[in-house]
C-alpha positions in Angstrom: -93.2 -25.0 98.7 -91.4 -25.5 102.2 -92.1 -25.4 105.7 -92.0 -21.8 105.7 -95.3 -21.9 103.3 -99.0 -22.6 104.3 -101.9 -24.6 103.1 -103.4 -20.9 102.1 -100.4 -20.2 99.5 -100.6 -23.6 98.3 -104.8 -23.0 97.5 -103.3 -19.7 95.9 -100.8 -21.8 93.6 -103.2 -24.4 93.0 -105.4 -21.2 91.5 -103.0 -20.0 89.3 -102.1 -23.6 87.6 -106.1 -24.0 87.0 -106.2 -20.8 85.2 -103.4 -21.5 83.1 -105.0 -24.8 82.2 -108.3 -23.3 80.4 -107.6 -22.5 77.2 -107.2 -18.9 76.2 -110.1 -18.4 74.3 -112.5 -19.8 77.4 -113.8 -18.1 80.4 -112.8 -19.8 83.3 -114.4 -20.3 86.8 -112.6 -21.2 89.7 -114.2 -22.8 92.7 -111.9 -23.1 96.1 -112.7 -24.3 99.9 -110.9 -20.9 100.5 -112.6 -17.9 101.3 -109.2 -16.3 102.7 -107.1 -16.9 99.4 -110.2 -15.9 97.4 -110.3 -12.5 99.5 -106.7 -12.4 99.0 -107.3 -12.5 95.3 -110.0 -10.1 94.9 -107.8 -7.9 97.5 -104.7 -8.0 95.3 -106.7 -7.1 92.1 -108.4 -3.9 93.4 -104.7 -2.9 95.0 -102.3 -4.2 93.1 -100.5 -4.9 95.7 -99.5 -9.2 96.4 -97.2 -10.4 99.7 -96.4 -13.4 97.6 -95.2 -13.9 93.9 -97.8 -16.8 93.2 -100.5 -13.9 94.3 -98.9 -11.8 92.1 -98.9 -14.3 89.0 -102.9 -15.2 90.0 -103.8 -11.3 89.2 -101.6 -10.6 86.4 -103.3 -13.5 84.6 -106.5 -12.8 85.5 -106.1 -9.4 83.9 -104.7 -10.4 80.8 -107.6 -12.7 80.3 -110.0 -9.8 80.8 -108.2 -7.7 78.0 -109.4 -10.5 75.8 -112.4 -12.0 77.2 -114.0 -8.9 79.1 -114.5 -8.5 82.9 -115.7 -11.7 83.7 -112.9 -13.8 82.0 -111.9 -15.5 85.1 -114.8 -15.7 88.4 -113.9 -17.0 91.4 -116.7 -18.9 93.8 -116.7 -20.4 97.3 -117.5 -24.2 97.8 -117.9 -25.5 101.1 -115.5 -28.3 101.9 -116.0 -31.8 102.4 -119.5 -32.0 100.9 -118.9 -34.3 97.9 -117.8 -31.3 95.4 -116.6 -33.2 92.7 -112.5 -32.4 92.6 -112.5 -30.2 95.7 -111.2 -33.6 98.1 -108.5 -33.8 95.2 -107.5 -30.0 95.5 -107.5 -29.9 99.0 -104.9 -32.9 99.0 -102.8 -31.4 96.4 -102.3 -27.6 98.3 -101.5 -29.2 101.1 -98.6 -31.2 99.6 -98.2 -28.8 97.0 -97.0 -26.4 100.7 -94.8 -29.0 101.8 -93.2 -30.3 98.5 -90.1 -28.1 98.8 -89.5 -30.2 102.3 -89.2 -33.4 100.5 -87.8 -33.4 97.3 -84.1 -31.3 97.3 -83.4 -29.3 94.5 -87.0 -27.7 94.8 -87.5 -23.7 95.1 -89.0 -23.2 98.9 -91.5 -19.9 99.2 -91.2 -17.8 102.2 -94.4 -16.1 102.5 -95.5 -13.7 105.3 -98.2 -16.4 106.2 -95.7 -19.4 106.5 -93.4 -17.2 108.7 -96.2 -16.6 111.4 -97.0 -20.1 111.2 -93.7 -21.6 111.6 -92.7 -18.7 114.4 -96.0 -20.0 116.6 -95.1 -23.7 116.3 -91.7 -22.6 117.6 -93.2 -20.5 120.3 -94.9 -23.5 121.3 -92.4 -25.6 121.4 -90.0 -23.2 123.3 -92.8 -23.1 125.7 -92.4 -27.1 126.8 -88.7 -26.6 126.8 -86.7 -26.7 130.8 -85.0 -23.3 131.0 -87.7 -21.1 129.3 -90.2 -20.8 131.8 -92.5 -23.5 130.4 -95.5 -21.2 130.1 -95.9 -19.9 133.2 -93.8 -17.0 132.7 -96.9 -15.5 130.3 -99.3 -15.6 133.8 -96.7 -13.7 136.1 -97.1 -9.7 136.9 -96.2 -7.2 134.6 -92.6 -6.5 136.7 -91.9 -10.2 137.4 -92.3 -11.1 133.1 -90.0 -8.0 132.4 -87.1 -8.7 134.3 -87.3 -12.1 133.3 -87.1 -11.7 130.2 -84.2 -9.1 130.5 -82.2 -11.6 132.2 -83.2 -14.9 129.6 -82.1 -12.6 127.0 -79.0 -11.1 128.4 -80.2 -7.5 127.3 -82.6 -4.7 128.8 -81.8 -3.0 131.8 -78.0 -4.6 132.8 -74.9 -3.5 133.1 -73.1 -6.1 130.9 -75.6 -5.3 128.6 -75.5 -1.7 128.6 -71.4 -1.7 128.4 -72.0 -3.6 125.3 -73.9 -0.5 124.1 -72.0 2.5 125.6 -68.3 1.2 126.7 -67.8 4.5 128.6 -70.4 2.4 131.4 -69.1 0.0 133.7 -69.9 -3.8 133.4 -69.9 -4.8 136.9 -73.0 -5.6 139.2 -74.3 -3.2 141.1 -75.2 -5.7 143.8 -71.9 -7.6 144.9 -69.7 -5.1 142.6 -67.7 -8.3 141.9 -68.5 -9.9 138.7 -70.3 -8.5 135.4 -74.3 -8.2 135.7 -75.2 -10.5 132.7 -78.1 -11.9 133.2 -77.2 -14.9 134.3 -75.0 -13.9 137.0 -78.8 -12.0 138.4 -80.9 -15.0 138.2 -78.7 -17.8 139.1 -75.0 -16.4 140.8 -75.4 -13.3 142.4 -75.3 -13.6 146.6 -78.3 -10.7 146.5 -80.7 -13.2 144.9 -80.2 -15.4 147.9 -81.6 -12.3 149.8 -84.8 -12.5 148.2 -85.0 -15.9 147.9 -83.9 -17.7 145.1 -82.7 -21.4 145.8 -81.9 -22.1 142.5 -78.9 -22.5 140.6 -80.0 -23.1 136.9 -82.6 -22.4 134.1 -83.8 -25.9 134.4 -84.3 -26.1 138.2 -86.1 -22.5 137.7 -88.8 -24.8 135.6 -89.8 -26.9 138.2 -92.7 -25.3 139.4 -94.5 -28.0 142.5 -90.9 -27.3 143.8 -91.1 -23.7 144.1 -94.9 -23.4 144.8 -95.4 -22.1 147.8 -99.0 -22.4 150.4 -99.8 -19.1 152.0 -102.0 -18.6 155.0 -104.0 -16.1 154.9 -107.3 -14.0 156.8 -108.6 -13.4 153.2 -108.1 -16.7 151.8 -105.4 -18.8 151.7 -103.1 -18.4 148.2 -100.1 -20.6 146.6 -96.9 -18.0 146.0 -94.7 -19.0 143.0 -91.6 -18.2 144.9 -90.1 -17.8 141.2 -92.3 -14.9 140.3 -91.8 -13.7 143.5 -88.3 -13.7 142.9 -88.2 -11.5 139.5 -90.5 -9.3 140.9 -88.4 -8.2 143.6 -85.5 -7.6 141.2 -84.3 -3.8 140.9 -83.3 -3.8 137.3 -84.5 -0.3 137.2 
């Protein structure tokens, strides 16, 4: 199915093939590990409504086997997983390659699903995360005015002027700092003389990310405190 699948749309494949294995004049049962794409099922059948096409072909078979064989053509139950169920080991192993199949033989149809997305969006998220030049994490822990503006300047976009001439033309470009080059983001974290003012000492994304360097130990009457002089940084930003 691709990376952009999960194991859950591979369980709800693996339901529909089952199905369409009984013969049409049986009932059938169908016994899954997997109370979500069970739920899903049942969901989709009193709704109509599927986020996948598999889902989709599940409930349309199901009813069509009820028009024959009454309400309780097709019943699905819940089997608790790694107990010794005879064929649930078997089933198990086959959704999960059945979701990454499309990865490793070309020529296959991949599935998008809503599911897969959010799980392929969070292992890039995480992987972002350990990356030099994205703020490694730490970014997430920063005040709420220190996170914004730098995010505005990572991205390029929010409240600067390069990024609000894109929008309206009519607006100037230039920073309203040193009034000498345009205020892209970059030029605010890492070129403009009015960072040096509030005290950056850095001159790229990747020197940003090395936090022991820009840690900072604070006396103080309350408590002593460590000041990550990078935060501190963003947060005195005027972006405004």
């Amino acid at each position: 199915m691709g990376k952009l699948a999960t194991v859950w749309d591979g369980e709800v494949v693996g339901m529909r093939g089952g199905i369409q294995m009984v013969p049409e004049d049986r009932k059938a049962l169908v016994l899954s590990d997997s109370q979500a794409a069970i739920a899903a099922v049942r969901k989709a059948g009193k709704t109509s409504r599927a986020r996948i096409g598999e889902l989709k072909e599940v409930v349309e078979e199901v009813r069509r086997r009820q028009k024959n064989l009454g309400p309780d053509a097709v019943r699905f139950a819940w089997v608790k997983t790694h107990v010794g169920t005879r064929g649930n080991e078997k089933a198990d192993q086959m959704a999960k390659f059945g979701a990454n199949l499309g990865d490793e033989k070309e020529g296959m149809n991949k599935v998008i699903t809503e599911g897969g997305l959010r799980q392929e969006w969070k292992r890039r998220r995480a992987e972002e995360r350990k990356v030099k030049g994205t703020g490694m994490g730490r970014v997430v822990r920063w005040n709420r005015k220190a996170r914004v503006n730098y995010v505005h300047c990572r991205t390029g976009k929010g409240n600067l002027q390069a990024w609000r001439h894109v929008l309206d033309d009519d607006r100037s470009d230039q920073c309203r700092k040193c009034g000498r080059y345009a205020e892209t983001g970059k030029h605010v974290a890492l070129v403009c003389i009015h960072g040096e003012d509030i005290g950056r000492k850095w001159g790229t994304w990747e020197a940003m990310d090395e936090p022991e360097r820009w840690r900072k130990k604070v006396k103080d009457p309350d408590g002593d405190y460590e000041l990550d002089l990078v935060e501190e940084f963003f947060a005195n930003l005027d972006l405004v």
